[in-house]
C-alpha positions, 0 to 999 in steps of 0.5 A: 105925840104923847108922853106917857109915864107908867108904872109896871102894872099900869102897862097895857098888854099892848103898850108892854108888848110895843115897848118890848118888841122896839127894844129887841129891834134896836137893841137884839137885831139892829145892834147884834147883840145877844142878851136876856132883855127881860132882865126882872127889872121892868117891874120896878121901873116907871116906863116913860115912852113917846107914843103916836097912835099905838106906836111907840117911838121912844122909850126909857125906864127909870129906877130909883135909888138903890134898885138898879144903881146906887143912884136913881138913873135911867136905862133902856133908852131907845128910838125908833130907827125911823125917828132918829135924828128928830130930838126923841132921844133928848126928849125922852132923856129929859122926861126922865130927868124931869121924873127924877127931879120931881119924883126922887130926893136924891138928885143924882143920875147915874146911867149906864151909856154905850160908849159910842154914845158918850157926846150925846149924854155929855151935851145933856149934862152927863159927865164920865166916871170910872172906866169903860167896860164890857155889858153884853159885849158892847163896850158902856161907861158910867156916867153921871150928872147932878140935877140942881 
């Protein structure tokens, strides 16, 4: 397994088309949910994927302050159906910490979770904030966490 972090334009085709088609099996068919995941903001993340092969087992993307909330924070995160229960989602969650730490001054993160998801985040250090709300019909909270 590989660690992969990129900016838009140093995606391969392939590697743009493998993360795309695994968002759309998670998050189009095996979650339901009609939405417009090609949202116009993959060109401002830095991609940061778990590749074996060719094929993409995990994924996030990361964005700055100010480019998808008022905070750097991380988004998209996914894996592989297969995969799951294997500590890809943690390890994808930390390399995008590690980014943020390393890359950004502000060291805050602010994500956007699946409620559902809420422990998950919580044993990484993401604490609630705000209200639970509707994004694409599923029910999401803002968490945050505080990177020393």
């Amino acid at each position: 397994m590989k660690i992969v972090s990129k900016h838009f334009h140093e995606l391969t085709t392939q590697e743009l088309y493998n993360i795309l088609q695994l968002r759309s099996e998670v998050f189009v068919v095996e979650q339901n949910c009609i939405y417009q995941d090609i949202d116009g903001k993959d060109q401002k993340a830095v991609h940061i994927f778990i590749k074996e092969n060719q094929d993409v087992l995990a994924y996030s993307r990361v964005f700055n302050e100010g480019e998808y909330f008022e905070n750097p924070s991380i988004g998209r995160v996914v894996v592989k159906k297969e995969k799951r229960g294997t500590e890809l989602g943690k390890k994808i969650m930390m390399e995008g910490a590690k980014y943020i730490k390393e890359t950004f001054t502000n060291k805050k993160i602010e994500i956007s979770a699946q409620k559902y998801l809420k422990d998950f985040y919580s044993e990484l250090g993401y604490e609630f904030t705000g209200n639970e709300y509707l994004e694409d019909g599923i029910p999401h909270i803002r968490m945050i966490k505080q990177l020393i």
